[in-house]
Backbone as CSV, one residue per row, in Angstrom:
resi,resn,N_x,N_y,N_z,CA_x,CA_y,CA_z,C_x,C_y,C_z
1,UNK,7.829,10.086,-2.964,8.784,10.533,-1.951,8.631,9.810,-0.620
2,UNK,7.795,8.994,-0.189,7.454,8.231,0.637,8.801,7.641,1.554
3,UNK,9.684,7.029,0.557,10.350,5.759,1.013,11.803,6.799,1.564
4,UNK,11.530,7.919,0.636,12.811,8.864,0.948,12.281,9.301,2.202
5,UNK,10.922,10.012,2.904,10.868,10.051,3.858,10.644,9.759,5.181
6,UNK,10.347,8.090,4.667,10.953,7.119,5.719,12.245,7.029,6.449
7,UNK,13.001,7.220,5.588,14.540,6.961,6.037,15.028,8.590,6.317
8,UNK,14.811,9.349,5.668,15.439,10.790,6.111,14.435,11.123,7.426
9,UNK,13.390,10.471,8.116,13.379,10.184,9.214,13.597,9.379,10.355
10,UNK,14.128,8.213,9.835,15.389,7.537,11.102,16.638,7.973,10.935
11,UNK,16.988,8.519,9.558,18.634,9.526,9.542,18.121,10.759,11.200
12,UNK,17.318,11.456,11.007,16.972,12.625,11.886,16.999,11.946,13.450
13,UNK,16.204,10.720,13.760,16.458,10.189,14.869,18.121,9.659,15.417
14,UNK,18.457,9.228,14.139,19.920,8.784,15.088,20.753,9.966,14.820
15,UNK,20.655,11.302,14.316,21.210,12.249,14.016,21.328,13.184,15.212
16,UNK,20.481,13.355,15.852,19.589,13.682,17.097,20.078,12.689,18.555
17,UNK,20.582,11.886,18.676,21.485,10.655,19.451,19.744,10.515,20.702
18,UNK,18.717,9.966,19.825,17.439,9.915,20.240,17.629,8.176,19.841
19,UNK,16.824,7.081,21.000,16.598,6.022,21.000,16.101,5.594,19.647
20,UNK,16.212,4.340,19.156,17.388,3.251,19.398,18.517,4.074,18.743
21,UNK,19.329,5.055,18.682,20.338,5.235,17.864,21.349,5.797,19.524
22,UNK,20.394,5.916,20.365,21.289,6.990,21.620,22.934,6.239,21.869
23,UNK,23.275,6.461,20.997,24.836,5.364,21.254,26.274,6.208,22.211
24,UNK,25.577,7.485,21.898,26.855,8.456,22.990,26.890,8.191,24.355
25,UNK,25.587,8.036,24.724,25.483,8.089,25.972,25.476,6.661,26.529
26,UNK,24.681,5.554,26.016,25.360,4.078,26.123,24.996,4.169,28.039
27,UNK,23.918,4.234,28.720,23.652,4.105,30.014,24.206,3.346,30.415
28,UNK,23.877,1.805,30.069,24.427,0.372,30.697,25.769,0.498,30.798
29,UNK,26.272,0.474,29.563,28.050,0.692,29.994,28.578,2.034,30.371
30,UNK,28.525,3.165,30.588,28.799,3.995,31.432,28.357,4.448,32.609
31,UNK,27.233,4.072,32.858,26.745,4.026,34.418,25.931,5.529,33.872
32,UNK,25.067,5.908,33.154,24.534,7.524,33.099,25.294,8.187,32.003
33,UNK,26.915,7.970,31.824,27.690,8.574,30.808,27.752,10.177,31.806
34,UNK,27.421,11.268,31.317,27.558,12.802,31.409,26.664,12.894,32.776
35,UNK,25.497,12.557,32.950,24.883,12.267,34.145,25.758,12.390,35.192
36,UNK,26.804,12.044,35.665,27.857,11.250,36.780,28.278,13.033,36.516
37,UNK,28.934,13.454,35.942,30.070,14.322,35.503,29.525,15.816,35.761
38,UNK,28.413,16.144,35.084,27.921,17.557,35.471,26.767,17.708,36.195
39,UNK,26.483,18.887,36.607,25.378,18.926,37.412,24.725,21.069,36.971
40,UNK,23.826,21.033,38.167,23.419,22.507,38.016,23.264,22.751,36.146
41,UNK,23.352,23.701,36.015,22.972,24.573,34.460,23.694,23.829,33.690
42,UNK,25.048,23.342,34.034,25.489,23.203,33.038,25.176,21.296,32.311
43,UNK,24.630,20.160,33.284,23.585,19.710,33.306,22.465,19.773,32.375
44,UNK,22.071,20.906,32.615,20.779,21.103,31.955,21.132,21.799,30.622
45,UNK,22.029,21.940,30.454,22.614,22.402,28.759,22.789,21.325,27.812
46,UNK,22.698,20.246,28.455,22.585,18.878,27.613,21.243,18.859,26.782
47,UNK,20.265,18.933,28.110,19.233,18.323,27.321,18.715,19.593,26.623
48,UNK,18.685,20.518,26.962,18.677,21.816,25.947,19.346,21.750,24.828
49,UNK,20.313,21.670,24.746,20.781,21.229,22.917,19.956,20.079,22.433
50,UNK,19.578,19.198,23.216,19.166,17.912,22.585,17.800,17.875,22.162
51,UNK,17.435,18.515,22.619,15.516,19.136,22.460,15.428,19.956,21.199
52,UNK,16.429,20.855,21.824,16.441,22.003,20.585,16.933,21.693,19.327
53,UNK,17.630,20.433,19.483,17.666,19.624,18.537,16.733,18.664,17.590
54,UNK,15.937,18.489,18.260,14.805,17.652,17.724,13.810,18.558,17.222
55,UNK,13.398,19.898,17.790,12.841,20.609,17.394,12.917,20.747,15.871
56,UNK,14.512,21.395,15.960,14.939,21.591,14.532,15.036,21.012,13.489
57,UNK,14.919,19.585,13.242,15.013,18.628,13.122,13.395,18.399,12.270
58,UNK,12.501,18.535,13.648,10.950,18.315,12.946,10.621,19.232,12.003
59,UNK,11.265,20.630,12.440,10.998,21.824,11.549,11.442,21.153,9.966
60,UNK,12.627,20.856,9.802,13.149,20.786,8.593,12.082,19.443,7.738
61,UNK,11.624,18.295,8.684,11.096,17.207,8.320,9.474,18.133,7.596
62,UNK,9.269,18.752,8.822,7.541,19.056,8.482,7.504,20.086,7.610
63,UNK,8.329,20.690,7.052,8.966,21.753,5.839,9.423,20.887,4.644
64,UNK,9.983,19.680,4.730,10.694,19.226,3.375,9.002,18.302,2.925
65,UNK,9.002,17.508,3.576,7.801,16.239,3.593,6.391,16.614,4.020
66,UNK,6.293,17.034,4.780,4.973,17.344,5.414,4.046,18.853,4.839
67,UNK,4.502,19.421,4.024,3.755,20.510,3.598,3.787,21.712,4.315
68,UNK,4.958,21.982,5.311,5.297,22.913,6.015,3.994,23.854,6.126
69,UNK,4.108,25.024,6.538,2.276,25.869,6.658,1.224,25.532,6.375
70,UNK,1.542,24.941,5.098,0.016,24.992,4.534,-0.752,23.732,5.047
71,UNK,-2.210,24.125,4.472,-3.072,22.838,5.555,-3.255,22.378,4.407
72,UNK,-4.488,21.351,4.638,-4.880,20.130,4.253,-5.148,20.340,2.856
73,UNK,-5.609,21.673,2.661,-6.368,22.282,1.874,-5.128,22.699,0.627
74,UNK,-4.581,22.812,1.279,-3.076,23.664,0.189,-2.779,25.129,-0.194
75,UNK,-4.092,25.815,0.866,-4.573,27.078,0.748,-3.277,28.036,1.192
76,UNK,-2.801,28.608,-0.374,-1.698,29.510,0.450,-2.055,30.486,0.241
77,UNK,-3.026,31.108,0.189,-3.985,32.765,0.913,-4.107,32.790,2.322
78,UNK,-4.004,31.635,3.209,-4.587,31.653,4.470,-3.964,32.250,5.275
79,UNK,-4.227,32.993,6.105,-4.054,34.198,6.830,-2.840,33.339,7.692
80,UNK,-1.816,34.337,8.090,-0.756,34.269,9.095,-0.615,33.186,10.426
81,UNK,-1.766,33.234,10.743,-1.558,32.235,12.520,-2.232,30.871,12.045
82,UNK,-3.732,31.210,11.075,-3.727,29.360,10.310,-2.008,28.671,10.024
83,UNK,-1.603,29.691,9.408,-0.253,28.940,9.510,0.594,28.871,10.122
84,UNK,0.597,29.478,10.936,1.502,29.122,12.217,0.553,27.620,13.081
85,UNK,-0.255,27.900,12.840,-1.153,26.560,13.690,-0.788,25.585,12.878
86,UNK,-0.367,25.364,11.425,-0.562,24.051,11.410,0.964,23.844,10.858
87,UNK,1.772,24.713,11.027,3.325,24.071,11.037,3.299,23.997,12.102
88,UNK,2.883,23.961,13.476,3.098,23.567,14.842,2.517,22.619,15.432
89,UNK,1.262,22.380,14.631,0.658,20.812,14.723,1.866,20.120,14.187
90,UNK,2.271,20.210,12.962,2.818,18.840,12.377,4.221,19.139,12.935
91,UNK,4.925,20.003,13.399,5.898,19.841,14.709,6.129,18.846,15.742
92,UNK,4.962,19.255,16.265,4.304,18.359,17.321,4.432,16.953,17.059
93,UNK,3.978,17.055,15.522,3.576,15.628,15.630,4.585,14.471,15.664
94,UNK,5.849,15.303,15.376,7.214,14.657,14.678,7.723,14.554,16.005
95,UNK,7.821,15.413,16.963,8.417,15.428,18.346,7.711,14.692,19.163
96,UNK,6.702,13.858,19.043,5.843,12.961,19.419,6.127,11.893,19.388
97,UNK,6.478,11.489,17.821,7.100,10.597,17.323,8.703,9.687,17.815
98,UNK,9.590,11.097,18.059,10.435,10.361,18.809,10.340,9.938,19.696
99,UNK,9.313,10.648,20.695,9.342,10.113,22.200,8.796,8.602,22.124
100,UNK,7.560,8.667,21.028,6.958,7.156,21.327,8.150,6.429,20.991
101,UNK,8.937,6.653,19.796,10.478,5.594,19.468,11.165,5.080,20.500
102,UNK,11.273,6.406,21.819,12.067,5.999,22.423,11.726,4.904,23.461
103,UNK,10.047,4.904,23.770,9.405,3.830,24.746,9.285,2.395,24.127
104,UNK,9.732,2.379,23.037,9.522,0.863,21.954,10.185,0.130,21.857
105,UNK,11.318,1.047,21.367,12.365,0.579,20.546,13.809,-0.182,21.234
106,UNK,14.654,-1.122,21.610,15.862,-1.251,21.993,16.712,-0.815,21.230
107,UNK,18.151,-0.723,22.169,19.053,0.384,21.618,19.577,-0.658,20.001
108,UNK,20.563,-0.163,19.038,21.070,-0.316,17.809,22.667,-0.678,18.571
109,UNK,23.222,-1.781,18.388,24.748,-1.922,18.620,25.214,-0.576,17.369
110,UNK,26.760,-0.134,17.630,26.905,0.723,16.951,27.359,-0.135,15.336
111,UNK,27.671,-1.498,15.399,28.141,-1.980,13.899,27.039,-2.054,12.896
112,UNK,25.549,-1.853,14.319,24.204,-2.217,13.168,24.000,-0.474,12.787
113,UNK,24.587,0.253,13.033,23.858,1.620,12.923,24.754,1.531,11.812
114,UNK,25.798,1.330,11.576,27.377,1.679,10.255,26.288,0.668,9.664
115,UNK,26.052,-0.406,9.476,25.763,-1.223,8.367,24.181,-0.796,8.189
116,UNK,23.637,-0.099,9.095,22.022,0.577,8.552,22.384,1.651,7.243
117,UNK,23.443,2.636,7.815,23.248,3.998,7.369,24.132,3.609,5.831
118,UNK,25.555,3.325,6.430,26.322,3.099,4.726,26.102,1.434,4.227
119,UNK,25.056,1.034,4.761,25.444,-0.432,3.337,23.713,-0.785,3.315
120,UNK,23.013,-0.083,3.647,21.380,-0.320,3.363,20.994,1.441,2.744
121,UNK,21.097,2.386,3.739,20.414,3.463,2.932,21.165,4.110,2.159
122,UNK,22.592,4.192,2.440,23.643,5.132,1.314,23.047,4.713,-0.180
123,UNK,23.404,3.510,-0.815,22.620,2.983,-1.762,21.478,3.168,-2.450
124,UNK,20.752,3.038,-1.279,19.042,3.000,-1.966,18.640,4.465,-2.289
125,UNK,18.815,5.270,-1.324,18.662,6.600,-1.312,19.859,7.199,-2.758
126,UNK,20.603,6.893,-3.209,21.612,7.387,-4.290,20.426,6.893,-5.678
127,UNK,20.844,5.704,-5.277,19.603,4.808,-6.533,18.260,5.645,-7.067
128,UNK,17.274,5.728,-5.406,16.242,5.980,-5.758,16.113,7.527,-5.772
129,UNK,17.156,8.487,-5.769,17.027,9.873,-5.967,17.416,9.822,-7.963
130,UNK,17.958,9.148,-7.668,18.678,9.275,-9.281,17.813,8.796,-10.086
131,UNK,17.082,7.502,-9.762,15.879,7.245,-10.491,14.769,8.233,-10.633
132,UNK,14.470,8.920,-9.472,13.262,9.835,-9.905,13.709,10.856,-10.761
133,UNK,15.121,11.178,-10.927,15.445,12.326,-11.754,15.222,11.796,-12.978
134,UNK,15.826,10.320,-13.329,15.632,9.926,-14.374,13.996,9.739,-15.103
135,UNK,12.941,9.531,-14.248,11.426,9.530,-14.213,10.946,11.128,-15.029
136,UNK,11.712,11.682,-14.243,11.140,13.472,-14.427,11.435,14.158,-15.829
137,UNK,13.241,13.285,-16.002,13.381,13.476,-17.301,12.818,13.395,-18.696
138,UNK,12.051,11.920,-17.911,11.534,11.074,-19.343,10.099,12.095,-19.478
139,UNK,9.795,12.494,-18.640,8.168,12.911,-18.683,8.474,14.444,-18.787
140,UNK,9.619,15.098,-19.037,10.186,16.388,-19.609,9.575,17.635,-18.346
141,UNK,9.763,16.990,-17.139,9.079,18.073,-16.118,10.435,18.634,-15.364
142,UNK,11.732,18.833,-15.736,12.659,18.967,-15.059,13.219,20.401,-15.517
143,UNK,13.817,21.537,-15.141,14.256,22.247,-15.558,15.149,22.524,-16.297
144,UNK,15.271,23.276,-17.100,16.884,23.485,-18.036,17.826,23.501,-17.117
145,UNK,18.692,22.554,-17.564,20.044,22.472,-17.310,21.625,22.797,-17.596
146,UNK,22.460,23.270,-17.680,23.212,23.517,-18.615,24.149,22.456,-18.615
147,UNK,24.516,22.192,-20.215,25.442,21.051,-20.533,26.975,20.702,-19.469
148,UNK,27.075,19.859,-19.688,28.154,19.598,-18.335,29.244,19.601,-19.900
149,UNK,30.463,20.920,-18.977,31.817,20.932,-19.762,32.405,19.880,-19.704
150,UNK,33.182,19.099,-20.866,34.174,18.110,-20.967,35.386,18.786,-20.818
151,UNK,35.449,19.626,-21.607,37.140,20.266,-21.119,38.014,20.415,-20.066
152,UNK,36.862,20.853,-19.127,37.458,21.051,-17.859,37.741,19.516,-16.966
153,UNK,37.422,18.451,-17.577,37.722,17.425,-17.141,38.818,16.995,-17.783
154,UNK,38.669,17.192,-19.324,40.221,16.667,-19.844,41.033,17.360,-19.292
155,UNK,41.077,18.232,-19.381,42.417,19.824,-18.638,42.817,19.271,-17.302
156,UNK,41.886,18.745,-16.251,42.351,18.103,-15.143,43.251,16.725,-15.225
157,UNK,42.683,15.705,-16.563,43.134,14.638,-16.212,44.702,15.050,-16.742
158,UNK,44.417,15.582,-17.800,46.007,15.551,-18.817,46.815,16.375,-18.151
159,UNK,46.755,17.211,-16.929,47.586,18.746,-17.174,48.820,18.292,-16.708
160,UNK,48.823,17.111,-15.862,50.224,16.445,-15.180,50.644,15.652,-15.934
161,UNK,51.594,16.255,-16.978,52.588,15.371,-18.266,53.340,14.500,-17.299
162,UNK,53.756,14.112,-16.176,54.646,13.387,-15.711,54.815,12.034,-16.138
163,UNK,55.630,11.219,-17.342,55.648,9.516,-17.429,55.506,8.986,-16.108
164,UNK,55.992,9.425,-15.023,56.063,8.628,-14.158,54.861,8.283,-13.218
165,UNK,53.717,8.825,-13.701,52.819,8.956,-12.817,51.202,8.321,-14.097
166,UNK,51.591,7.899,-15.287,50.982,7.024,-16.016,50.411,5.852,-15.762
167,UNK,51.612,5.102,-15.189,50.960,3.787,-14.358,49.809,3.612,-13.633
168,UNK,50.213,4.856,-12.668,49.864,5.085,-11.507,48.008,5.228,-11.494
169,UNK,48.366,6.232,-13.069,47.199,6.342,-13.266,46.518,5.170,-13.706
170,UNK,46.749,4.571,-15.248,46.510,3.591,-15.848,46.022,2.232,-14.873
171,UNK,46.187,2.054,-13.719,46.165,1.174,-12.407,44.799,1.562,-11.383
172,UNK,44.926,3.322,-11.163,43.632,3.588,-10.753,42.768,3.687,-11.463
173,UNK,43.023,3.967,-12.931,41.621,3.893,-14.064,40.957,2.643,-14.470
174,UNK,41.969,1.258,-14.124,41.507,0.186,-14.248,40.516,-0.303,-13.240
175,UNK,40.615,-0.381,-11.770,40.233,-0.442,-10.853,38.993,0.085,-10.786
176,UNK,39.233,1.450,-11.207,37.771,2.152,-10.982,37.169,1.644,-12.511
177,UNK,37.321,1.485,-13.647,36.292,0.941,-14.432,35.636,-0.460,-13.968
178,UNK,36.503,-1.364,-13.468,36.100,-2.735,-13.155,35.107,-2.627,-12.162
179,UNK,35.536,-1.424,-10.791,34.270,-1.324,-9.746,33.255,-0.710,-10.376
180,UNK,32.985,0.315,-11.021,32.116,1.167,-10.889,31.260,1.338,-12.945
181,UNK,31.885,0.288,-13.570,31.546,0.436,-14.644,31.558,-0.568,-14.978
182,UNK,32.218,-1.871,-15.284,32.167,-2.726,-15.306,30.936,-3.779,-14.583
183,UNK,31.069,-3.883,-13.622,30.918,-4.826,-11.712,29.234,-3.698,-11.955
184,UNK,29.471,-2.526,-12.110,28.500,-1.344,-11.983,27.902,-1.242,-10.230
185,UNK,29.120,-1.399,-9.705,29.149,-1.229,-8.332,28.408,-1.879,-7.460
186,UNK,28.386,-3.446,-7.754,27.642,-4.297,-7.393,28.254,-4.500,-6.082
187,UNK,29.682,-4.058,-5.712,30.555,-5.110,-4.490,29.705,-4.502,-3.237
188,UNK,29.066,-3.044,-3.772,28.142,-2.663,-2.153,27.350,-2.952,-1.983
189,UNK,26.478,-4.109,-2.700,25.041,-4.390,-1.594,24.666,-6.053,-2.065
190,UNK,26.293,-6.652,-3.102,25.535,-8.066,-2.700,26.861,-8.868,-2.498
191,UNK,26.817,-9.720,-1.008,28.058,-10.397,-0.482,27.779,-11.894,-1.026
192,UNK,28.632,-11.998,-0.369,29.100,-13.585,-0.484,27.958,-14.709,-0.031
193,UNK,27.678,-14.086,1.125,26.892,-15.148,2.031,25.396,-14.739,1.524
194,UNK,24.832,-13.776,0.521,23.560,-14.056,0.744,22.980,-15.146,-0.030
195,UNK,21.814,-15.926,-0.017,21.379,-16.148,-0.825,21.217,-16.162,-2.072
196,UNK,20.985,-17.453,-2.968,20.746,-16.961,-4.287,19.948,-16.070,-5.056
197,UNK,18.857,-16.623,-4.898,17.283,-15.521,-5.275,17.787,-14.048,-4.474
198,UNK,18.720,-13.847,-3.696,17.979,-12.106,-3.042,19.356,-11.865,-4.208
199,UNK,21.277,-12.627,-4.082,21.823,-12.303,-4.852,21.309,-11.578,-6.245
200,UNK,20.328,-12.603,-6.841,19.937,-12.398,-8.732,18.671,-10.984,-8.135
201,UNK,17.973,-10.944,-7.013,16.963,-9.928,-7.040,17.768,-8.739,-6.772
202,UNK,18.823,-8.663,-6.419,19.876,-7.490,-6.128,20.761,-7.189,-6.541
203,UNK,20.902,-8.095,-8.071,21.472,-7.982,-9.081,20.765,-7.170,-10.501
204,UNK,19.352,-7.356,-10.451,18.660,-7.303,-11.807,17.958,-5.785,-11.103
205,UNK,17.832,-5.522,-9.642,17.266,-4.078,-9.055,18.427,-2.712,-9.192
206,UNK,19.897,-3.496,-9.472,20.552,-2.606,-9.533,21.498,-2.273,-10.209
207,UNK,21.689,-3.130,-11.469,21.712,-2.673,-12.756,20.853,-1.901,-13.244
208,UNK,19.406,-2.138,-13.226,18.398,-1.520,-13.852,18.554,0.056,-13.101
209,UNK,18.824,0.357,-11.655,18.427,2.102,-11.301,20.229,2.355,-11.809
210,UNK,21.339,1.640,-11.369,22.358,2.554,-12.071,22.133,2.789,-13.932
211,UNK,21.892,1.922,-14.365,21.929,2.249,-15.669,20.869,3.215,-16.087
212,UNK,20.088,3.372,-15.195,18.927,4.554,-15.244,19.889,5.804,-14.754
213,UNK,20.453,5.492,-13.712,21.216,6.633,-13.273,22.196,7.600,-14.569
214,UNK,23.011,6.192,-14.845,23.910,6.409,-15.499,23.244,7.164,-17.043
215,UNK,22.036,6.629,-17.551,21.173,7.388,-18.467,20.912,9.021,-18.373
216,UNK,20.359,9.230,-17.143,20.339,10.443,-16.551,21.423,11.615,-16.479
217,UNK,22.798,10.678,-16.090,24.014,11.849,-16.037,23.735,12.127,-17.540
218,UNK,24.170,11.072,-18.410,24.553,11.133,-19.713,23.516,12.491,-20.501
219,UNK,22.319,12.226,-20.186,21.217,13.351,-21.217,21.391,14.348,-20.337
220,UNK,22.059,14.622,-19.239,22.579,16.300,-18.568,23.605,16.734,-18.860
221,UNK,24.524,15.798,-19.285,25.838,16.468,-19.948,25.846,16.107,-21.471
222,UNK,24.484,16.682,-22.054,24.175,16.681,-23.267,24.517,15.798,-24.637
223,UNK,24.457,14.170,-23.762,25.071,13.470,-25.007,23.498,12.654,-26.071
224,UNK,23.883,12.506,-27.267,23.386,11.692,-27.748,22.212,11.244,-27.307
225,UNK,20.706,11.053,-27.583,20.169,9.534,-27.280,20.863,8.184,-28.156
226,UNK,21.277,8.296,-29.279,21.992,7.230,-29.722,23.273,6.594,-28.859
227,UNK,24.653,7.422,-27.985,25.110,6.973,-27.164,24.498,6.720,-26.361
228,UNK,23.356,7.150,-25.457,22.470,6.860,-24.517,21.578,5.647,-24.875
229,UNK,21.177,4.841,-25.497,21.166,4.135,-25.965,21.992,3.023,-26.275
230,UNK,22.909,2.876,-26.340,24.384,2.192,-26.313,24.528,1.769,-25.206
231,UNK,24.588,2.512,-24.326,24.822,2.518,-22.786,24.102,1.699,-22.155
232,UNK,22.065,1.676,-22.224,21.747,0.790,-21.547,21.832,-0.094,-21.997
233,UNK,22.048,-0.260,-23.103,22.167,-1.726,-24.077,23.093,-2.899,-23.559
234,UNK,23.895,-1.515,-23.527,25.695,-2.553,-22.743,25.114,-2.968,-21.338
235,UNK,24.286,-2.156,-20.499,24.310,-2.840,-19.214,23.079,-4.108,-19.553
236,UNK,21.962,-4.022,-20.215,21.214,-5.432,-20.412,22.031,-6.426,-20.856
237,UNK,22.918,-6.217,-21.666,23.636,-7.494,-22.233,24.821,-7.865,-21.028
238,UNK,25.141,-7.133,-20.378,25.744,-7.380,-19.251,25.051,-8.046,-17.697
239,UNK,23.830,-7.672,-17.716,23.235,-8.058,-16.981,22.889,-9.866,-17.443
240,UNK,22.216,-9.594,-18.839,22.061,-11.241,-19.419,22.862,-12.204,-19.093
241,UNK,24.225,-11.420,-18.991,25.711,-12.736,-19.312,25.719,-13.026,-18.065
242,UNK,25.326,-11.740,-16.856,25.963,-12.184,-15.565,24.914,-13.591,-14.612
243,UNK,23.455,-13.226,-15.041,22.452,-13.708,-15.134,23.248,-15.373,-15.242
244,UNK,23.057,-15.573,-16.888,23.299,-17.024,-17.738,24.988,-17.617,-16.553
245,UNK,25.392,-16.319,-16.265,26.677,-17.395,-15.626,26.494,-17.790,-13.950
246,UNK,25.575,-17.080,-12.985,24.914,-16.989,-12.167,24.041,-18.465,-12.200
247,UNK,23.267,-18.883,-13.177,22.233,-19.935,-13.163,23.086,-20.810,-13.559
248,UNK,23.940,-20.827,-14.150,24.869,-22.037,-14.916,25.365,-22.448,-13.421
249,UNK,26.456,-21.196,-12.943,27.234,-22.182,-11.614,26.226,-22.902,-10.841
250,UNK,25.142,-22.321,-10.215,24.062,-22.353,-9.663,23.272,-24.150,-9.874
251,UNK,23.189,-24.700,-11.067,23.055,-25.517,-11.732,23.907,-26.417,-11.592
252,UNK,25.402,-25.795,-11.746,26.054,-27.157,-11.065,26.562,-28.121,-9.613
253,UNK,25.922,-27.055,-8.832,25.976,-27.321,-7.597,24.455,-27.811,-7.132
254,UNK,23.374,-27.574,-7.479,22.486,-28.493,-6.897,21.601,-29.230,-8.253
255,UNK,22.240,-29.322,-9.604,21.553,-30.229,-10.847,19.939,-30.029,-10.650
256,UNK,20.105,-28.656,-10.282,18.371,-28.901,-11.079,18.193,-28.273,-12.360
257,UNK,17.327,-28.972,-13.059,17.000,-28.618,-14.894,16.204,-26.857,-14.732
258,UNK,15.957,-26.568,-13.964,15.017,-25.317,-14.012,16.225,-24.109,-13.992
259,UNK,17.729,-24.474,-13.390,18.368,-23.300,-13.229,19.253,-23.553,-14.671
260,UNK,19.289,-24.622,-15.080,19.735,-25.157,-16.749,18.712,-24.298,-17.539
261,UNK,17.542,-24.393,-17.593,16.903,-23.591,-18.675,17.086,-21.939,-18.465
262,UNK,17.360,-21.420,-17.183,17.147,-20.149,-17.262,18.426,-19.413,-18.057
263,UNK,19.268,-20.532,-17.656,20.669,-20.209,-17.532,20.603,-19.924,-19.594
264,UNK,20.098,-21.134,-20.015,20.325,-21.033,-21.679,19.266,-20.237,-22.064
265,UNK,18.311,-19.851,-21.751,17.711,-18.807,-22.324,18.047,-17.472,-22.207
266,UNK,18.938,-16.965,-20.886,19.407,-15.678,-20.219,20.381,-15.727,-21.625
267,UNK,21.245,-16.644,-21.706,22.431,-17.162,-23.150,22.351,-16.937,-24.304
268,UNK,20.726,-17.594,-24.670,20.366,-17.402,-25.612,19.834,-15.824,-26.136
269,UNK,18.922,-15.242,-25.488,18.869,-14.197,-25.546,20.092,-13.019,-25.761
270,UNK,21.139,-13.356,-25.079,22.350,-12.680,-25.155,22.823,-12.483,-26.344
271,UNK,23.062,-14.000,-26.553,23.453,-14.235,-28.411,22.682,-13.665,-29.330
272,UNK,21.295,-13.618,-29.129,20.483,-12.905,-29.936,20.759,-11.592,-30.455
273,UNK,20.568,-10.957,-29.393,20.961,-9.155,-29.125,22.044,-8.934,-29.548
274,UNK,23.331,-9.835,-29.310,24.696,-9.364,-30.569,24.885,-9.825,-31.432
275,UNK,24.061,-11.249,-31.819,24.214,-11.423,-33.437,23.257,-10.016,-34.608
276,UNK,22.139,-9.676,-33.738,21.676,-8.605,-34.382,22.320,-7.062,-34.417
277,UNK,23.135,-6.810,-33.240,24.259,-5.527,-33.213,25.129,-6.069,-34.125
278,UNK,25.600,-7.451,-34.288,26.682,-7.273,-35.025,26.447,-7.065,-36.769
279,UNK,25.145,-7.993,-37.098,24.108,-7.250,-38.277,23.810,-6.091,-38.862
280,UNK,23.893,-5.443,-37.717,23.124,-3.666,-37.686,24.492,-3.334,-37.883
281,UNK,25.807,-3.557,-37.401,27.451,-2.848,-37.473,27.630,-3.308,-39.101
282,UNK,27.285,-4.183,-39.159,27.803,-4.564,-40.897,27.010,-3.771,-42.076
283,UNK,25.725,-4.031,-41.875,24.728,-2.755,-42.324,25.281,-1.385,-42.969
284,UNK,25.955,-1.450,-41.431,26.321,0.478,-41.320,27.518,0.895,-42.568
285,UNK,28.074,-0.205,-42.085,29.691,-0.221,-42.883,29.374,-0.742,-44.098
286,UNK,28.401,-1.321,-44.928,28.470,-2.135,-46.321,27.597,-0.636,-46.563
């Protein structure tokens, strides 16, 4: 849980409009901002929400991550004010924390805070929650679940007989298979301009947690390990092809033999894996 509570503690800092995220108030270009505007109590109702904000804030941090009451020990017999002492140490310690942030740190333009929150942690945090479910699964420590209804999904898609609204559909169902099943929602975290090596390292990191993901929905809405199985299959062999066509272009723009071999072995391998599915399909049927 580490990496989750790394980031669900700079979410809490810029949530909190606490340095580098303080973007409301923006000193330099407003001259103070609210400063100028109120004065007396009502003044001081600012920073009273904003405290009492952070407070709340550490509470929830030193309660989710930090072991809320209990001490070092894990002792939950320990009498009433031990625990009040040491959810107020690790309070402390979090409200500490921002202040030192705020003596360190320079402010965040607001396009770097949009491209921190939705195109670095939206992602990782989806990924790496879904992966640990998928972890918990495999090692059977997760609770009963109940099967996820199909009906109530067909009943939604079908209940509007309208021809005229077929297309419509048939157009958004394409779209969304190509992004999100196909592509497997690659268009959010690898552009144009990066690099090759981080492209293929941010290609092969995220096939592997969606198709883990996608493993995970599948054994909660009670399907198959044999379809489940199918599934990651399709994304390795998808990953292989994208791989072999990745090193091929790659290859022809700077002719080196090293992105030629990866390229025909990523190929080769590919061919492998469906000349033997297509073996195993004939099998089935003779």
């Amino acid at each position: 849980m580490l990496p989750l509570a790394i980031i669900f503690f700079i979410a809490i800092v810029a949530e909190t409009n606490r340095a580098p995220f303080d973007l409301p108030e923006a000193e330099g270009e407003l001259v103070a901002g609210f400063n100028l505007e109120y004065g007396s109590m009502v003044f001081s109702f600012f920073f009273l929400a904003e405290y009492a904000n952070i407070i709340l804030m550490s509470t929830f941090y030193s309660l989710i991550f930090l072991g809320g009451w209990l001490n070092f020990n894990a002792d939950i017999n320990s009498s009433w004010y031990i625990d009040l002492i040491f959810i107020t140490l690790k309070i402390l310690f979090i409200c500490n924390m921002f202040l030192m942030i705020r003596s360190v740190l320079p402010r965040y333009r607001y396009d770097q805070l949009m491209f921190l929150c939705w195109k670095c942690f939206l992602p990782f945090v989806f990924s790496y929650s879904i992966s640990l479910v998928f972890i918990y699964l495999f090692f059977d420590v997760l609770p009963s679940v109940r099967h996820f209804e199909f009906q109530n999904i067909i009943f939604f898609l079908y209940s509007d007989h309208n021809l005229l609204g077929v297309f419509t559909f048939f157009c958004n169902s394409y779209i969304f298979f190509k992004k999100w099943i196909w592509d497997f929602g690659s268009h959010l975290i690898i552009k144009k301009d990066d690099p090759f090596w981080l492209k293929i390292l941010k290609l092969v990191l995220w096939v592997h947690l969606f198709s883990g993901g996608g493993a995970i929905l599948l054994k909660m809405a009670g399907v198959s390990y044999s379809l489940i199985g199918m599934f990651c299959s399709f994304y390795f062999w998808r990953i292989l092809y994208i791989l072999s066509h990745e090193f091929w272009a790659e290859f022809t723009k700077t002719k080196k033999k090293s992105y030629l071999i990866i390229s025909l072995l990523c190929g080769g391998l590919l061919a492998y894996f469906l000349m033997n599915l297509i073996l195993f399909i004939i099998s089935i049927l003779s």
